[in-house]
N, C-alpha and C positions, 0 to 999 in steps of 0.2 A: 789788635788787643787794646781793652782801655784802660786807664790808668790804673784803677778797681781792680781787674784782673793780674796787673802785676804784680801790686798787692798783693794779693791772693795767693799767687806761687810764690813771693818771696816766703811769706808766712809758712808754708807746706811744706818748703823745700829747708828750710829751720828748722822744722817740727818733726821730719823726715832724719836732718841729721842726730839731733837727739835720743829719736827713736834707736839711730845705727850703735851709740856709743852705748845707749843703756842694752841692749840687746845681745851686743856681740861681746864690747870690751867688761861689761859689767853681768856678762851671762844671765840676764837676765829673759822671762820667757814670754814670748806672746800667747796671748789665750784663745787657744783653739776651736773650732765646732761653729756650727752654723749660729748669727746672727750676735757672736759672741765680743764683740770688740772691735779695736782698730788694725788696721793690718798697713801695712808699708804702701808707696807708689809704684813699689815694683823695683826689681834692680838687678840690671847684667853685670856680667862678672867671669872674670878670667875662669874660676875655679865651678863652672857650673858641671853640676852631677847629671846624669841620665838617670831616669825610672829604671832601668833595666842594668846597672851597675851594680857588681861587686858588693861595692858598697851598700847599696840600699837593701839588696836580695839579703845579706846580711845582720842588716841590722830589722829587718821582718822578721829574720829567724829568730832573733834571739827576742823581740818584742812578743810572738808567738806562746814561748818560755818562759816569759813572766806573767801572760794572761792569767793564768789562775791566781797567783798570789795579785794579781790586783782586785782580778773577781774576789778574793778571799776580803782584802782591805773595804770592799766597799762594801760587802753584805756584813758584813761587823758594824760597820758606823750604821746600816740602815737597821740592823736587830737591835743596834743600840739604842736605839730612838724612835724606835716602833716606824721605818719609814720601808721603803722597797728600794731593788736597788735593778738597774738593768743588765740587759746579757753586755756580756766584752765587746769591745768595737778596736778593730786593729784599722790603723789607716794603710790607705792602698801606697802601692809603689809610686803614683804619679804624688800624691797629696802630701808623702815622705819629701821627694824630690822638690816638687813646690817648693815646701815650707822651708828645705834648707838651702835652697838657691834665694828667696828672697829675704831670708834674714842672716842666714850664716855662712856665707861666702860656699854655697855646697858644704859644710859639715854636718854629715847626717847624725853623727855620734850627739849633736847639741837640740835635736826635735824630741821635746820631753814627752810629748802625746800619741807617739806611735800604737801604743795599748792605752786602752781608760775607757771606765764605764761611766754610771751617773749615777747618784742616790738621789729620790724624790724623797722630801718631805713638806711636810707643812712650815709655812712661812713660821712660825711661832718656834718649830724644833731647826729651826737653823741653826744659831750658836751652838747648838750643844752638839750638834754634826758635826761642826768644826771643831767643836773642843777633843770629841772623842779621836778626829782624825789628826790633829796634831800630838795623840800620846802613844802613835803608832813610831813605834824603832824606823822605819824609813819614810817618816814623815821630811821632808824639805820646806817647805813652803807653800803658800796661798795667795792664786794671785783673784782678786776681787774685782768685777767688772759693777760698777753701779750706774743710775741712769742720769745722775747730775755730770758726769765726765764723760760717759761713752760716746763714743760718736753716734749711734743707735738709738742709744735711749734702753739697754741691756742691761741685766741685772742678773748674778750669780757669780760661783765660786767656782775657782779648780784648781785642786791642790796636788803636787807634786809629790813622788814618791820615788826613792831608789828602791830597787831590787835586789835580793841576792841575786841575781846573776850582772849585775851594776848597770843595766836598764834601765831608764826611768819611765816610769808612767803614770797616767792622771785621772783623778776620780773627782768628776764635776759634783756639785751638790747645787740642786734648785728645786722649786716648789712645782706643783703641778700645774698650774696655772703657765709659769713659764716654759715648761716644755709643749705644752698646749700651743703656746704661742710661737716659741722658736722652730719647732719641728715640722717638718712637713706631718700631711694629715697620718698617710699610713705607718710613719715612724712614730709619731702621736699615740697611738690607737696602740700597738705593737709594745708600747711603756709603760702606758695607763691605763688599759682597757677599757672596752667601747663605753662600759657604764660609766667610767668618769671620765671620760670624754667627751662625752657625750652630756653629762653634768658642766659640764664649764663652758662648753658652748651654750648652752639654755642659759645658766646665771650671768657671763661676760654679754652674753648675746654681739658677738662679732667673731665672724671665723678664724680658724687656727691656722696656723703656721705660714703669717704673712711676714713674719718676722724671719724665716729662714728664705722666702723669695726675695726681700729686701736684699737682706745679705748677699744672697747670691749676686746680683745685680749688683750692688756695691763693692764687693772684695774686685771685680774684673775692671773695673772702670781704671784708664790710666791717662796722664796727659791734663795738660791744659784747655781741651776742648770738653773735658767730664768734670768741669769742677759745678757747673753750672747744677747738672742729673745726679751729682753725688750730694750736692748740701738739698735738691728737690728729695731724695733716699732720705736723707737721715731726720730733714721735718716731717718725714710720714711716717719714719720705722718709730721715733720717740710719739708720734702721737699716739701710735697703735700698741706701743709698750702700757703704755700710759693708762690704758684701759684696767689692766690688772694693777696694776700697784695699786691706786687709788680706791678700786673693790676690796684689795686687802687690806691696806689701812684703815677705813672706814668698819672692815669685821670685828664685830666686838666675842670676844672667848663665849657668849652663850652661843650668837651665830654659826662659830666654829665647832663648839662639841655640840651642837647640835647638828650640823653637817654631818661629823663622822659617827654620832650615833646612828642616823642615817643610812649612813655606807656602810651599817653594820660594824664597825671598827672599834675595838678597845681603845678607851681615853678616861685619864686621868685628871682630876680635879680637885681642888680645893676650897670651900669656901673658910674661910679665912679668919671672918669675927670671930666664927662658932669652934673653930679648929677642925674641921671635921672634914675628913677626904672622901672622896666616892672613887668609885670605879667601874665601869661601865664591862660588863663581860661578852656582850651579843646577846639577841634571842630575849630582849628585854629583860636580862638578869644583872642587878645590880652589886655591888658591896658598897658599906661605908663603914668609917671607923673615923674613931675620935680621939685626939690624942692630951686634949683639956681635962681640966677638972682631974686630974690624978692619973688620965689616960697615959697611953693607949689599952683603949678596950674596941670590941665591936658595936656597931651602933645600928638596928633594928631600922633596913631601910623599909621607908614609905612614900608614896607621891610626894606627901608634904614637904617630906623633906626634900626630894630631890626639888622641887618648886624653886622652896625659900633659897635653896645653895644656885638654882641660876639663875632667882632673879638677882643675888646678889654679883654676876657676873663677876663668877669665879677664876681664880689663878688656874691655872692648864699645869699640871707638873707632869713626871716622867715615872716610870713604872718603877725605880729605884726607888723616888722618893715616897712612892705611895707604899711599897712594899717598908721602908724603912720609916716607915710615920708614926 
């Protein structure tokens, strides 16, 4: 080994104990699902669980039990922000066992993602998924993966939630773009459907769900002999991340409601000098209304107008605020 490389483990094996103290002693939680963050070197231990333990079979049951009120919490944030949300995903027996043999000494009671779905929205209605999810009675916390810290190059949220039956479970929030990316294709396709799927491979123009192969291949890697193949993982998984961000940043709001006018999809607008909000219904039927000059009144859409409001690369607002304008 050369000097370099012991460097390197000393560094890991630091970084590793920090990870143990804010995990176990400060209950704090790692973020789940493919391609989603850091995860441990791995770690035996007197107290390891079986998959097929008491334990575990048990706390399935009661994860089962809470499914719908988690399905419930996340189609709420996604009605609330005009976004979708996906079917339940309960983890299996082995991926329960996993998770609580390598960060909680086998305490299954502490795997907060046994149940959790995912709400997709547009990069732009993010905050306000998270605002409406933390005014939830069993909201706990939000743990944030972004691409300046992750080992990945990852970006999203997943936010914790007790249950009445004292369950926890977690409901991811990210944009389409990123489950494009993180997902394998058919779980891709199965979220988003094939038209926009199929839409974001044409506009990214680089295939989907390299970011969940990465991952893959990076969560198993253990040892001194993989530090080499894991830092080669994580300069390809931030390159490949990198794609999307940079196409979302650079989108300017006509780009985007012109996207979702597109896809057919109601969106909300404002151009801002004039005061005047639009609302786009489908089927090329518009509203606008104005709340200037003595308004709010209705305001008599035409081309024109809708022109002058995106050249003027309008504010994106939410169906509350256009309703309450």
């Amino acid at each position: 080994m050369t000097k370099m490389d012991k460097n390197e483990q000393f560094y890991i094996d630091k970084l590793n104990e920090i990870r143990k103290i804010l995990f176990e002693e400060c209950n704090l939680e790692e973020f789940g699902g493919p391609g989603s963050g850091r995860h441990p070197e791995g770690g035996s231990h007197e107290n390891y669980i079986h998959p097929d333990s008491p334990e575990v079979q048990a706390y399935i049951q009661k994860a089962k039990e809470a499914g719908n009120e988690i399905q419930n919490i996340g189609a709420n944030i996604a009605l609330h922000i005009g976004g979708q949300v996906s079917e339940i995903d309960y983890k299996s027996a082995n991926s329960i066992a996993r998770k609580a043999n390598d960060y909680y000494k086998g305490k299954v009671e502490k795997v907060r993602d046994a149940v959790r779905n995912t709400v997709i929205v547009d990069k732009q209605n993010i905050q306000q998924a998270l605002d409406k999810a933390k005014s939830n009675p069993g909201y706990i916390r939000t743990n944030e993966r972004n691409p300046g810290t992750d080992n990945l190059g990852y970006n999203g949220h997943a936010i914790i939630f007790k249950t009445k039956n004292g369950t926890y479970g977690e409901v991811q929030i990210n944009t389409p773009e990123m489950i494009f990316a993180k997902e394998t294709e058919s779980r891709g396709r199965k979220m988003l459907g094939d038209k926009k799927y199929d839409e974001i491979a044409k506009r990214i123009g680089v295939k989907g769900g390299l970011g969940h192969t990465l991952f893959e291949e990076w969560r198993i890697l253990r040892g001194e002999h993989s530090i080499s193949r894991k830092k080669e993982i994580e300069v390809e998984s931030k390159k490949y991340y990198k794609h999307f961000f940079i196409l979302s940043i650079m989108k300017t709001n006509y780009e985007i409601i012109r996207d979702l006018v597109g896809e057919g999809k109601r969106v909300y607008f404002e151009w801002e000098f004039e005061e005047i909000a639009l609302k786009y219904l489908g089927n090329d039927k518009w509203e606008a209304k104005n709340k200037g000059y003595g308004g709010p009144f209705p305001v008599k859409y035409d081309a024109m107008l809708l022109a002058e409001a995106l050249i003027s690369n309008p504010r994106i607002i939410t169906k509350e605020e256009y309703d309450n304008y």
